[in-house]
DRENTORKOL-3810 file (N, C-alpha, C; in nm, 4 decimals):
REM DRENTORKOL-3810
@n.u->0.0822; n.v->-0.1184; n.w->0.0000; ca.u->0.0000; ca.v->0.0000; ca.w->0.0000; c.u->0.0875; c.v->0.1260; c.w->0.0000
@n.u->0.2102; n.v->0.1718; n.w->0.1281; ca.u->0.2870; ca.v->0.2363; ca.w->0.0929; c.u->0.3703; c.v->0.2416; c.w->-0.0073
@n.u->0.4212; n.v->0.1177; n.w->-0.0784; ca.u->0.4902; ca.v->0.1327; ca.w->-0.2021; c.u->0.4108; c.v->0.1966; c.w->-0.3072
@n.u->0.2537; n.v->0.1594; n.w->-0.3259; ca.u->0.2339; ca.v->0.1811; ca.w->-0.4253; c.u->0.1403; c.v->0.3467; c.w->-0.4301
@n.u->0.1375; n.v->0.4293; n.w->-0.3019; ca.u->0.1329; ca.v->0.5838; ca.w->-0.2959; c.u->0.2480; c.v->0.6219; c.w->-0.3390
@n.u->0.3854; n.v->0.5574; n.w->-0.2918; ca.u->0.4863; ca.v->0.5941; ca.w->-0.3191; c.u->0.5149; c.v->0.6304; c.w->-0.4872
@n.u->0.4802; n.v->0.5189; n.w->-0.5351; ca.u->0.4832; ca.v->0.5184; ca.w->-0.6918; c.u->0.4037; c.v->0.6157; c.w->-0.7368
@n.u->0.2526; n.v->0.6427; n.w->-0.7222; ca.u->0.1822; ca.v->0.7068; ca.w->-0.7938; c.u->0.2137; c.v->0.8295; c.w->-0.7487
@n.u->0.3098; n.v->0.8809; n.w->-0.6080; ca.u->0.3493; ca.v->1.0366; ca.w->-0.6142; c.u->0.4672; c.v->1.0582; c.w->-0.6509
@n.u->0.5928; n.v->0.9494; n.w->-0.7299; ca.u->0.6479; ca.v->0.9927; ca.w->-0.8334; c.u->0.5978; c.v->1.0046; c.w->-0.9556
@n.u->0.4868; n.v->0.9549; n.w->-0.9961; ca.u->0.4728; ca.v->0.9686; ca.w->-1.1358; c.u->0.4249; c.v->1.0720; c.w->-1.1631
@n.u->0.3469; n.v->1.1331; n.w->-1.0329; ca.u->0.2419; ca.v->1.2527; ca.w->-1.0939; c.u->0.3457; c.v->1.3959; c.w->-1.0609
@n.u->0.4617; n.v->1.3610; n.w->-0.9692; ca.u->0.5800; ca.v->1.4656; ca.w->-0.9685; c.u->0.6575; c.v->1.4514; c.w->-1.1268
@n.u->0.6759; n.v->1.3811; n.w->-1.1879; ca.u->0.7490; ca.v->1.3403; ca.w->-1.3104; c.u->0.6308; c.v->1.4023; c.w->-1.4335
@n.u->0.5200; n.v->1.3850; n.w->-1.4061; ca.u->0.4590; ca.v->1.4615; ca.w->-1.4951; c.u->0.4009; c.v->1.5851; c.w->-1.4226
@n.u->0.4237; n.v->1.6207; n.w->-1.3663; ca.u->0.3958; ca.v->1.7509; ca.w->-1.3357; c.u->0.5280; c.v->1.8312; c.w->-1.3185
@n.u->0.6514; n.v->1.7341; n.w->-1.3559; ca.u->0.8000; ca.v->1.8503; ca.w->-1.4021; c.u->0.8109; c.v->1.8229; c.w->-1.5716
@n.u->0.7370; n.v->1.7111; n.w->-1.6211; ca.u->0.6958; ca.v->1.7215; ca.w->-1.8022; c.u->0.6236; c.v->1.8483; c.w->-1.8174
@n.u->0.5045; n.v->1.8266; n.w->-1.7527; ca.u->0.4475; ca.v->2.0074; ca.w->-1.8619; c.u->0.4996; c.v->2.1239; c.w->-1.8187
@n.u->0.5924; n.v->2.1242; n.w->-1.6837; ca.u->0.6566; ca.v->2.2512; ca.w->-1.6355; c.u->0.7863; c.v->2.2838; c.w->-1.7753
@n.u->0.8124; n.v->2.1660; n.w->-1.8041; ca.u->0.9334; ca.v->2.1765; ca.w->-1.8977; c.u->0.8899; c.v->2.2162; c.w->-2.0446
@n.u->0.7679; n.v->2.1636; n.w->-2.0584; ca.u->0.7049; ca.v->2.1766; ca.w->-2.1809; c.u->0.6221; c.v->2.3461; c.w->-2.2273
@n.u->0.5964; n.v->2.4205; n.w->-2.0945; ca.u->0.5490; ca.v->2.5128; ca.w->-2.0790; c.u->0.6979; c.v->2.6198; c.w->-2.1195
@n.u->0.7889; n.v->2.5898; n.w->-2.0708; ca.u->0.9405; ca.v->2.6998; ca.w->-2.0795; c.u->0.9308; c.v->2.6554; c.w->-2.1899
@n.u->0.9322; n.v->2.5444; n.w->-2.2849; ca.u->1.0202; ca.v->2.5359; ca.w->-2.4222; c.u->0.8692; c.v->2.4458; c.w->-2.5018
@n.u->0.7872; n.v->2.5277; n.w->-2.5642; ca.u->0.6861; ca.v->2.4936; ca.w->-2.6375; c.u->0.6831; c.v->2.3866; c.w->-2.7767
@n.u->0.8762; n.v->2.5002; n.w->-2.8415; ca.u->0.8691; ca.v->2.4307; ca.w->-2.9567; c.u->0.9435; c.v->2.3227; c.w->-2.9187
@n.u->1.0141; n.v->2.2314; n.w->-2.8284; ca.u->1.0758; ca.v->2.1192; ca.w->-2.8374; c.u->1.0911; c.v->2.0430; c.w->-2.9230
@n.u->0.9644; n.v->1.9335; n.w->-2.9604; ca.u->0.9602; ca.v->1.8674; ca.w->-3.0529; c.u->1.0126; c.v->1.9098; c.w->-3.2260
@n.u->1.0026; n.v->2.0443; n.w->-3.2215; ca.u->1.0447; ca.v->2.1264; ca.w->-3.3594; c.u->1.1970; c.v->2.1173; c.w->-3.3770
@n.u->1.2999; n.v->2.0422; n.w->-3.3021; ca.u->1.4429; ca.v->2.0392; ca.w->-3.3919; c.u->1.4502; c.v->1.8337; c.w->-3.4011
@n.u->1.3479; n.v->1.7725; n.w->-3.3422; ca.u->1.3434; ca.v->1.6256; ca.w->-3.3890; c.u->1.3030; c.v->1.6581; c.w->-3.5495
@n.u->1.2135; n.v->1.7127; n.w->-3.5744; ca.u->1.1680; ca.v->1.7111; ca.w->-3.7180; c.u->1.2251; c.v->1.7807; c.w->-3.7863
@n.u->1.2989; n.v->1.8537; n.w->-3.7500; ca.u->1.4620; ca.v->1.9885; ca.w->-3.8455; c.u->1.5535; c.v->1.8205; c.w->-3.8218
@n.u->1.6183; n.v->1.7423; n.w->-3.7561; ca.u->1.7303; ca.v->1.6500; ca.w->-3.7673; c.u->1.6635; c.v->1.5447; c.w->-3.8680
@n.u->1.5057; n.v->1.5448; n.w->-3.8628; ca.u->1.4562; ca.v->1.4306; ca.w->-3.9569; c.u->1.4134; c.v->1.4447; c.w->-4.0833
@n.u->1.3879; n.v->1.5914; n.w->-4.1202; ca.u->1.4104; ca.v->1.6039; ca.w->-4.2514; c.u->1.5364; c.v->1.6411; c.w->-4.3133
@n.u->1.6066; n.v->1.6979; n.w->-4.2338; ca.u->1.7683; ca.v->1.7020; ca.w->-4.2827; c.u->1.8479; c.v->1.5558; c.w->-4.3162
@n.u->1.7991; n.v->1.4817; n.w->-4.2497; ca.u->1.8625; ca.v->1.3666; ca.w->-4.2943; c.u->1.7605; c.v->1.3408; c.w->-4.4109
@n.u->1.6554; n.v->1.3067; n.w->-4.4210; ca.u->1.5863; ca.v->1.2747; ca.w->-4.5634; c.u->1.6505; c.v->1.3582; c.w->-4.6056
@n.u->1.6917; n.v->1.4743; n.w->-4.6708; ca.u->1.7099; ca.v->1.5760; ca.w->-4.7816; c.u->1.8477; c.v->1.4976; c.w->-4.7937
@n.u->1.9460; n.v->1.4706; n.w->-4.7007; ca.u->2.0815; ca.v->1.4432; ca.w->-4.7300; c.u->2.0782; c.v->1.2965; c.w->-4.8015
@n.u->2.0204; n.v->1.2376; n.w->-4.7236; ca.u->2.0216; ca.v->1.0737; ca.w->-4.8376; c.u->1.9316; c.v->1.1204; c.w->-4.9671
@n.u->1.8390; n.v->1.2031; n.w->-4.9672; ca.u->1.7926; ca.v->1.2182; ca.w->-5.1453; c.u->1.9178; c.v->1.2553; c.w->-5.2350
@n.u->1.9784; n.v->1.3810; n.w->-5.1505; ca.u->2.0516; ca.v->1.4173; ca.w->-5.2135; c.u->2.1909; c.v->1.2822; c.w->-5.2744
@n.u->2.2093; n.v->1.2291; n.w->-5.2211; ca.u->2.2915; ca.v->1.1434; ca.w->-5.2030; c.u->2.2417; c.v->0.9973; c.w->-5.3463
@n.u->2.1248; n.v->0.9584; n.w->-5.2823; ca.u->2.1007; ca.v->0.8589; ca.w->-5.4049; c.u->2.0767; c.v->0.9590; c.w->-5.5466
@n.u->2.0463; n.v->1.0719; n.w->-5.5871; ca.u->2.0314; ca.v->1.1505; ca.w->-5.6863; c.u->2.1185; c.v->1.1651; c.w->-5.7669
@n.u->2.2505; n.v->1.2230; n.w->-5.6818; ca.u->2.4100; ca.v->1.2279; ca.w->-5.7196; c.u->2.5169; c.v->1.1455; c.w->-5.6852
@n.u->2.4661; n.v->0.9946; n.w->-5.6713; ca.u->2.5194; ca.v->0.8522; ca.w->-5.6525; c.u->2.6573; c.v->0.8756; c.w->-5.7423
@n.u->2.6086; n.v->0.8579; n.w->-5.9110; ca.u->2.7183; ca.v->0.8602; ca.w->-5.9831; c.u->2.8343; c.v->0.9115; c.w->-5.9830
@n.u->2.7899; n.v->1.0710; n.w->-5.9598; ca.u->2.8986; ca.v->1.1937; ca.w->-5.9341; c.u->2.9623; c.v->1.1809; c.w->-5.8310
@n.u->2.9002; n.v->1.1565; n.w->-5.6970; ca.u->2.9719; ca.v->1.1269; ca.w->-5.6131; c.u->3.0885; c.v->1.0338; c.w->-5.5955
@n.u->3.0622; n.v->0.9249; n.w->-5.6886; ca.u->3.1281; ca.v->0.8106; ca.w->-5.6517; c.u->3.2718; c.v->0.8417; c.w->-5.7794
@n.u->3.2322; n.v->0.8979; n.w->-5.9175; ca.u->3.3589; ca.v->0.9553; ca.w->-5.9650; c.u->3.4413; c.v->1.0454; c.w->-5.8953
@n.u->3.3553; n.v->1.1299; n.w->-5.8525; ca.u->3.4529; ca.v->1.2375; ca.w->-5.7749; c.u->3.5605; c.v->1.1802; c.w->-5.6897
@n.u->3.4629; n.v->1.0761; n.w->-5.6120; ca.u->3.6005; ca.v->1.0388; ca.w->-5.4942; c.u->3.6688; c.v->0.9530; c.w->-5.5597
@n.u->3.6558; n.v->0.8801; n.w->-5.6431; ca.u->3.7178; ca.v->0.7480; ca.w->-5.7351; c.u->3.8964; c.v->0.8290; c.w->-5.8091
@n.u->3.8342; n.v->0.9680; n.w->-5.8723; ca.u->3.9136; ca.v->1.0385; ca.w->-5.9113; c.u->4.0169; c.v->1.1215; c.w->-5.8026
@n.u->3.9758; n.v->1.1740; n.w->-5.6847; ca.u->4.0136; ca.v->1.2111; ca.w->-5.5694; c.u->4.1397; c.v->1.0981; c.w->-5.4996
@n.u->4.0965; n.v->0.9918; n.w->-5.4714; ca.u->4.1634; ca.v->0.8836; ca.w->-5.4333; c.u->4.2838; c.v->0.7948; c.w->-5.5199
@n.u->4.2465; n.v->0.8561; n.w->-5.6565; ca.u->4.3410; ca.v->0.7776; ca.w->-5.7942; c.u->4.4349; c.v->0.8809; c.w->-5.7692
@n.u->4.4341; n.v->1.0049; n.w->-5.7819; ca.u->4.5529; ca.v->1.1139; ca.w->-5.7443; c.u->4.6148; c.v->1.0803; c.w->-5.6350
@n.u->4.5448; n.v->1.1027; n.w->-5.5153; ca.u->4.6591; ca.v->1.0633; ca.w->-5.4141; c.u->4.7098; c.v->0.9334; c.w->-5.4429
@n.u->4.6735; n.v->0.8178; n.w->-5.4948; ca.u->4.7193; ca.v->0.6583; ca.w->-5.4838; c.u->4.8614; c.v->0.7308; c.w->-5.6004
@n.u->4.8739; n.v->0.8030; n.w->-5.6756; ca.u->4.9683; ca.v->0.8053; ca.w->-5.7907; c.u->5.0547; c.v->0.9198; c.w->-5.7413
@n.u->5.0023; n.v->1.0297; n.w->-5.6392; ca.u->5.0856; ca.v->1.0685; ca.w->-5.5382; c.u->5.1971; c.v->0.9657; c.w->-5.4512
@n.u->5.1444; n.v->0.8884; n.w->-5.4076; ca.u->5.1653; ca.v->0.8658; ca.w->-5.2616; c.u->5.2796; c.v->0.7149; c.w->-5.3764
@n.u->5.2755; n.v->0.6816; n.w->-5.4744; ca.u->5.3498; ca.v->0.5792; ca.w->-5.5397; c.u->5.4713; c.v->0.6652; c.w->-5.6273
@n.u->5.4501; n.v->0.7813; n.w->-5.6293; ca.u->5.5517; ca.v->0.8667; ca.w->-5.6681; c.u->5.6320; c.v->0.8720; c.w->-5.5946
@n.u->5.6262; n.v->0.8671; n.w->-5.4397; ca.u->5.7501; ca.v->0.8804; ca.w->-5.3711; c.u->5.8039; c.v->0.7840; c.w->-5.3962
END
């Protein structure tokens, strides 16, 4: 019986320091969905310019390999 007042007056302290927190900072949830469309935009971008990408570094990496066999 005491354990379980015990429990139900942490939970209602734990949500009653949730909407205190939620009240200071409204937009919270608004930089989960800025990190989750930034990553969609970066993998579109990414499968779009697959090809280019993969010459670029192909070509990037052939220089230094003909660098680095020059010494």
């Amino acid at each position: 019986m005491i354990r379980r007042k015990l429990d139900m007056t942490i939970i209602k302290v734990r949500n009653w320091m949730y909407r205190k927190e939620e009240d200071l900072n409204p937009n919270a949830g608004l930089a989960t969905i800025e990190i989750v469309l930034l990553c969609l935009v970066s993998v579109a971008i990414v499968v779009v310019f697959r090809g280019k990408i993969t010459t670029i570094l192909n070509t990037i990496f052939g220089k230094i390999s003909d660098k680095v066999n020059g010494f």
